[in-house]
N, C-alpha and C positions, 0 to 999 in steps of 0.2 A: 239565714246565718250571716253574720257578720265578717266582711273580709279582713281577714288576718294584717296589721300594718307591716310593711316590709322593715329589717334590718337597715337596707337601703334610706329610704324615705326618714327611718326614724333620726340616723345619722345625718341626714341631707339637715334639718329642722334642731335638731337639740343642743346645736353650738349655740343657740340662744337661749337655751332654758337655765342659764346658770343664773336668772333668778325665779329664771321667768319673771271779755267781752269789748268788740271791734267796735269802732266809728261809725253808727246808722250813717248811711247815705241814703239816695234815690232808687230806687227800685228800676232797675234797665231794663227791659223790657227786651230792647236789641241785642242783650248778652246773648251769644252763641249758647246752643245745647247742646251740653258733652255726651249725651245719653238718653234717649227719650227712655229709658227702665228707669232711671237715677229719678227720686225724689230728690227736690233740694229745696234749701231755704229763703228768705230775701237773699236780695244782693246787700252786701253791703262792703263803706268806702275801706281800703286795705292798704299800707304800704310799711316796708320794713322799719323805717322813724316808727312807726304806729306804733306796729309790736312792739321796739324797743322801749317803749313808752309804757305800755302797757306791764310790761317785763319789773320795771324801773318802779311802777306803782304797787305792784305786788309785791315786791319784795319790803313795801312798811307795813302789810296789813301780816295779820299771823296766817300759816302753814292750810289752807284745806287740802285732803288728802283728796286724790280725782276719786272719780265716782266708782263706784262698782258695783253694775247693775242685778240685782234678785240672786245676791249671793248661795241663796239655798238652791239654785237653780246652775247656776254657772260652774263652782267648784265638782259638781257631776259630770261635767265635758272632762273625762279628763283625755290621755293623750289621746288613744283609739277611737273615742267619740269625736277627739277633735281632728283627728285626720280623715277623717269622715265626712266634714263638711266642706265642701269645696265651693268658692265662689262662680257665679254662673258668669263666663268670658262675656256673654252677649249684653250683661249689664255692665262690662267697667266704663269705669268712664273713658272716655274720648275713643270707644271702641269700633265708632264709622266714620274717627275725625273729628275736629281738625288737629286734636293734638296726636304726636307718630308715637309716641310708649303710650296704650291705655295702660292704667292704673285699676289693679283688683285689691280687695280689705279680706283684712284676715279676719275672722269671728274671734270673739272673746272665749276663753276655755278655762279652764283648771289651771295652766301655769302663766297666761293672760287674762286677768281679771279684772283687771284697769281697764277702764273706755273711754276713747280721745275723740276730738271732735277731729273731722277731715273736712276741707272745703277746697274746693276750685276757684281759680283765682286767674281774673281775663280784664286784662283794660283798666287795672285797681282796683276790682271790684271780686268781693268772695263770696260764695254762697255755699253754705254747710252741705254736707248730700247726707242724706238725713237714712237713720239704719231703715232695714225692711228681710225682714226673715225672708222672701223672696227672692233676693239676689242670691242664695245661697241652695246650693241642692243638697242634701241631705236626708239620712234613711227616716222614711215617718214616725217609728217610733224614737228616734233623738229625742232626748230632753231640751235641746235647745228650742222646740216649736213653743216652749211654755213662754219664751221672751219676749219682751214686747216691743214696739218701733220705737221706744228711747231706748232704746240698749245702747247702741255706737258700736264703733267699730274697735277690736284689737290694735289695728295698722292697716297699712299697707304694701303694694311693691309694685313696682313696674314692670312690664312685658315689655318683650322686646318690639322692634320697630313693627307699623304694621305691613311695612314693606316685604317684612320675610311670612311666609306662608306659615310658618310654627310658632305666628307670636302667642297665639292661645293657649301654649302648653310650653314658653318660654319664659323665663322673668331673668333680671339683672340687677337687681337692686330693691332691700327691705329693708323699712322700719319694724321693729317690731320689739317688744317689750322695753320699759322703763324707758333708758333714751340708746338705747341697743340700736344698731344698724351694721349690713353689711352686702358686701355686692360680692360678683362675680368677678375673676380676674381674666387673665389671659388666655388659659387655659378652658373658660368655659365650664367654673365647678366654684360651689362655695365652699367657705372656710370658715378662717378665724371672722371676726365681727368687730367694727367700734362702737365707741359710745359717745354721748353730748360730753360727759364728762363726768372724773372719780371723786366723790367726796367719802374721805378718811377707810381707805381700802388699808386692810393688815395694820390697823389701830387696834386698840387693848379693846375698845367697845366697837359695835355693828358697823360694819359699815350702809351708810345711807348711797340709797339709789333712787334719786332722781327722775322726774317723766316727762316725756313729750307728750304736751295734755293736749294740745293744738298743731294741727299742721295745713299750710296751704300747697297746694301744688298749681304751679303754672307750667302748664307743657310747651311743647316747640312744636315746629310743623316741619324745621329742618336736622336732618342728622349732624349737621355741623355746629349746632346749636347745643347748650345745655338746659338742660330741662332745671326748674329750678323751685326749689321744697323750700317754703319757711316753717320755723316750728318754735311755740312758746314752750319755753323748760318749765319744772317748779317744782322743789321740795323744799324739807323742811329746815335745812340751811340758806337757799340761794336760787332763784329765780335768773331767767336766759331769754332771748332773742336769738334764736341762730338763723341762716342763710346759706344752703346750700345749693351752690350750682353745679348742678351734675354732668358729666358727658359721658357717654356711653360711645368709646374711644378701641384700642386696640381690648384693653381690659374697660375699667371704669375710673375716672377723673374726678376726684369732689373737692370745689373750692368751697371752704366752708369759712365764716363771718360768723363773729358771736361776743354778743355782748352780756356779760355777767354781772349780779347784782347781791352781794353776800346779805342774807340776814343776822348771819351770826356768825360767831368766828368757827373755823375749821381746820382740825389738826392736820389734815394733808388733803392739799386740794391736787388734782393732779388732770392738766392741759391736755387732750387729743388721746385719750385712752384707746388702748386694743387690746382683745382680748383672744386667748388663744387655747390648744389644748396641743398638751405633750405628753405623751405616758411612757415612752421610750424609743429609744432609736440605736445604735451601732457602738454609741456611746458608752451605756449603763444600762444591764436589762435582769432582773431576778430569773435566776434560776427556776425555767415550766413556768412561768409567767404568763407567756401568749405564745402560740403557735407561731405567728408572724413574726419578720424577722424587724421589720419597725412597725409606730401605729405615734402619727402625729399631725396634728394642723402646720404647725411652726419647728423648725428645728434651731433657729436661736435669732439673739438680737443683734441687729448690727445698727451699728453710733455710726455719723460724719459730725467729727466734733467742729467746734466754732473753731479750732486751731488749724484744723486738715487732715487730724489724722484719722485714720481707718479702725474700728474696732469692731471684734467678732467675741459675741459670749454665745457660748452653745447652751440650749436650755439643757436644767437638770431638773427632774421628777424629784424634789426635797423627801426627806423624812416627817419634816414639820414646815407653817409657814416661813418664809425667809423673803426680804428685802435686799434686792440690792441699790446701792446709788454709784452714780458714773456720775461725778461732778461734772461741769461744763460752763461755758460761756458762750450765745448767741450761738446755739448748734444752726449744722446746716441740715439735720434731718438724720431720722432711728428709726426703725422698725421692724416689725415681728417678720421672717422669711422664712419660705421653705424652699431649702438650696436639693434638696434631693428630689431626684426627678426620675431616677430610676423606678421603674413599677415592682423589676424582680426584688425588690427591695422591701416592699411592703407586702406584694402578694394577695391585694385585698379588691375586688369589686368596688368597694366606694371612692377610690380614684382619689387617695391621699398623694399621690402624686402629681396631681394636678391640683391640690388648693394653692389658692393666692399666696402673693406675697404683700404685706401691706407695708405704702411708706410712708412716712410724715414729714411733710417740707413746709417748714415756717416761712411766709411771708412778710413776714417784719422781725425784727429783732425781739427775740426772747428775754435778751437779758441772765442773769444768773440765775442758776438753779442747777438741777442734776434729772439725768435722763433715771427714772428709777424702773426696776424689775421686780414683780412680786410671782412666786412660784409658790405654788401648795401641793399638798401630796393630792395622787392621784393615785385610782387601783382599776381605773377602766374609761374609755375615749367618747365616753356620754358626759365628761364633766370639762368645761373651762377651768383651768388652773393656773394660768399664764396671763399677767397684765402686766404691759408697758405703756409708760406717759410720761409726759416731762413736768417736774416738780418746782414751781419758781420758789426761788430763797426768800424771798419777803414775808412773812407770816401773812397768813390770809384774815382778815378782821373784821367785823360785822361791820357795814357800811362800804369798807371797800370794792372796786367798781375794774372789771375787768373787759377790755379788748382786745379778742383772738381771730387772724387771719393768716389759716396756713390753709393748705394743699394732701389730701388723701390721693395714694396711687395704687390701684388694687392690680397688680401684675403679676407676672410667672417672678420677677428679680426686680432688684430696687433699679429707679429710673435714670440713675447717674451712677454707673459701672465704674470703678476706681481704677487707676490706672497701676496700682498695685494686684499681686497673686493674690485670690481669695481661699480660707480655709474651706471645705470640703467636708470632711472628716476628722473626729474626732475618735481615736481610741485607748482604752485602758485593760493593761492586764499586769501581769505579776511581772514585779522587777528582778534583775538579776542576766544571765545568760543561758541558754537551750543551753541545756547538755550538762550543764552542771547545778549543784544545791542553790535552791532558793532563797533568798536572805527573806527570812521574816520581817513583814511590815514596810517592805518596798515596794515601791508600784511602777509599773513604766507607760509611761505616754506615748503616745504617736499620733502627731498632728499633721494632716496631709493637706496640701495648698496644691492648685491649679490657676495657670493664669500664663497671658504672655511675657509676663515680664521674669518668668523663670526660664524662658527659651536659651539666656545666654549661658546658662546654666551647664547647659551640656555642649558648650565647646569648653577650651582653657583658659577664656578673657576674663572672669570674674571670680573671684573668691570669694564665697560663701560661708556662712555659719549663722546657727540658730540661737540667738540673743533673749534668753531665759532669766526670770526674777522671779520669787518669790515669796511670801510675807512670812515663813516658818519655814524648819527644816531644810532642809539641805538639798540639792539637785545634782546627777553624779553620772557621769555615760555620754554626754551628747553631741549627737553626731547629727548627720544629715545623708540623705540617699534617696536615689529616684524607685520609684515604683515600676517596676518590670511589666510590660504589656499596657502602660500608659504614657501621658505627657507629666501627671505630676510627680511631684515630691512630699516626702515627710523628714519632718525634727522628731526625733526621737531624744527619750533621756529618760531618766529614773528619779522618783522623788523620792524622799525617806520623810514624810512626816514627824513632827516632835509634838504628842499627845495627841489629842484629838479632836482639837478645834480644827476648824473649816480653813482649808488651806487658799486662797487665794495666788493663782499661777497668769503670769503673762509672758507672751514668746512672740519673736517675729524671726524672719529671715534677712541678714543683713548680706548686702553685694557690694565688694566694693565702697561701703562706707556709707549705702542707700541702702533706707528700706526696702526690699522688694516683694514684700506682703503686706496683708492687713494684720492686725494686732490681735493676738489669739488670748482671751481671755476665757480662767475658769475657774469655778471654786469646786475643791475636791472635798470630800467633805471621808477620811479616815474611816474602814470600816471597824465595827465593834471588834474587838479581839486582833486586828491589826490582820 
């Protein structure tokens, strides 16, 4: 009998399923052996100009789609069969040395059906490790034994140092489907995932995803060192070169280089994607919905716009899909957080309280564009419904040619803490006042912020109030007051929507004539019948 896959496990792996030729050189002879299990291929000569070159050549010939191997054979792994197959630790590569992460390959299954070449990469020189049903333990009767040594591999991921005694049963970082990836942060739990990149996501037609057809890995032998993955892109708009150098740091560190190559034009291209899941939290929850009192990877987005200011949008689980844009110039950095840290909050074994926080720091100037936000409905925490990426203003245009170099920082909180009070919490309930009639169709808000720069708060030296605007209807009540039994504060007020378009709400805290928050952004979106 077949072992039952856990809740655990299933949730650990399915924040990715939300789709689920080099320079011949010399033959080295004196190339190091990552692996005496590992087959592998020639050497051959390797360097990133290559790929870019290669990248650059692809993209004049038309679109082939990667391979995918004895299709009547593989869409039968599905999830159960595929958690079944576990890669054997004793084959990864560089698993007696000299690289300190071996690196283990995912098998190709039912929601990975694409197969990528993997190769190691020492002194300029790569040689493919070539599949082998072998590396893999799995039950005898699997249908996967029908596959044969050209299969390839899914992905990959890396384990952790082989300094620590549990790197066999540790990893910190995966490739895996289309151009998907995602590490571990602070906390020691995965989360949300990025990707190479979004072409035309919440467009009137499909959006296209993209793959890492090719990946090299070059390891380190020191922990101070980054381990460093190249990977060729390629679909059916635009071909890539990326360069990622990795650290495996307090969380995880990825400097990533990438050169893009359009074949055609594309209605929304979008730079440094993340992807996330939100189905509720404190905020907004339906009525017997879930037992738990939240259930999310992210709990919203936070901007450092190119100006300086601080901005917090709390995700909302939409009705239908929706976009948002946050215009901008040359940001200093966005991305997906999860600010609650509480456990009694979630209530859940899978330790949503400990996923990452992911941030995006541009290393060179971006230039115009707007940070955008796409939210889809959701009805349970097995789906991605959350991407964020930054959108450049230029139309993207077949021929045109892109260079990106920014910084991922997979943490418990983003890596440059504002010297502004941060929002917390987010609540909504009926407007009006305890104790007497309700006004129909009124809401009241309560925005709670924590931070030192509300300390002055509670002497007499500063004068406070909550600095509210909104693109409809009216705002009426508001005040401000400390939270009893803590350090922070909440803005409180009432809105009165007029109709039932999507309200757009922003607030901060002003002191004395300074900010002393971040900027709380939200769109409320009128419920049916008011």
């Amino acid at each position: 009998m077949k072992a039952p896959i856990s809740r655990r496990d299933f949730l650990r792996d399915t924040t990715l399923l939300a789709l689920a030729g080099l320079v011949p050189g010399p033959v080295r002879t004196a190339l190091a052996a990552p692996s005496a299990a590992l087959r592998l291929g020639l050497a051959l000569v390797f360097s990133y100009e290559t790929l870019t070159e290669r990248a650059k050549a692809l993209a004049k010939k038309p679109y082939t789609p990667p391979p995918r191997p004895l299709p009547q054979v593989v869409q039968h792994i599905d999830y159960e069969a595929w958690g079944q197959i576990r890669y054997r630790t004793e084959s990864a590569l560089f698993a007696e040395g000299p690289g300190l992460y071996p690196a283990t390959f995912f098998h190709v299954g039912q929601f990975f059906q694409k197969s990528v070449k993997i190769h190691v990469l020492e002194n300029g020189q790569a040689r493919e490790i070539l599949y082998n049903n072998d590396y893999f333990s799995m039950p005898k009767d699997s249908i996967a034994h029908k596959l044969s040594d050209k299969t390839g591999f899914a992905g990959f991921r890396l384990q952790e140092s082989r300094n620590r005694e549990d790197w066999r049963t540790q990893d910190w970082i995966a490739f895996l489907g289309a151009s998907y990836f995602r590490a571990i942060g602070a906390l020691n739990q995965y989360g949300l995932s990025a990707r190479g990149i979004i072409v035309d996501a919440a467009e009137p037609k499909p959006e296209e995803f993209p793959d890492f057809t090719e990946f090299f890995i070059e390891e380190t032998d020191n922990e101070g060192d980054p381990v460093h993955v190249y990977a060729l892109l390629d679909g059916p708009s635009l071909t890539g070169a990326y360069h990622f150098a990795i650290k495996r740091t307090e969380g995880v560190v990825q400097d990533i280089e990438a050169q893009l190559f359009l074949r055609k034009d594309i209605g929304r291209l979008g730079f440094a994607p993340l992807t996330s899941m939100y189905w509720f939290s404190e905020t907004e929850k339906r009525r017997l919905e879930d037992w738990r009192p939240e259930v999310h990877d992210s709990d919203g987005l936070a901007i450092w716009t190119g100006g300086g200011e601080r901005l917090w949008r709390p995700l909302v689980n939409q009705p239908y899909p929706v976009t948002s844009s946050f215009v901008d110039k040359s940001p200093k950095g966005f991305g997906l957080l999860q600010r609650d840290r509480v456990f009694e909050n979630y209530l859940d074994g899978v330790n949503y309280e400990r996923r990452p926080s992911l941030w995006v720091e541009p290393l060179e100037d971006w230039g115009a564009g707007a940070v955008q936000l796409v939210e889809l409905p959701t009805d349970d925490e097995i789906h991605d419904n959350i991407v964020a990426y930054w959108r450049p203003a230029e139309p993207a245009k077949a021929g045109n040619t892109y260079r990106l170099r920014y910084r991922l920082h997979w943490l418990a909180d983003e890596p440059y803490p504002a010297a502004v009070a941060r929002c917390v919490a987010t609540r909504i309930g009926r407007g009006g006042q305890p104790g007497k009639p309700r006004p129909k169709g009124v809401y009241k808000f309560s925005v709670e912020f924590a931070g030192a720069a509300l300390d002055p708060l509670w002497g007499d030296t500063v004068k406070a109030e909550p600095i509210i605007s909104t693109s409809s209807g009216t705002v009426g009540g508001a005040f401000m007051e400390p939270i009893p039994g803590t350090k922070r504060w909440r803005a409180i007020f009432d809105l009165t929507p007029q109709g039932s378009e999507p309200v757009e709400l922003r607030l901060y805290i002003r002191g004395n004539g300074d900010a002393l928050t971040e900027t709380w952004l939200y769109q409320f979106r009128p419920p049916a019948g008011g």
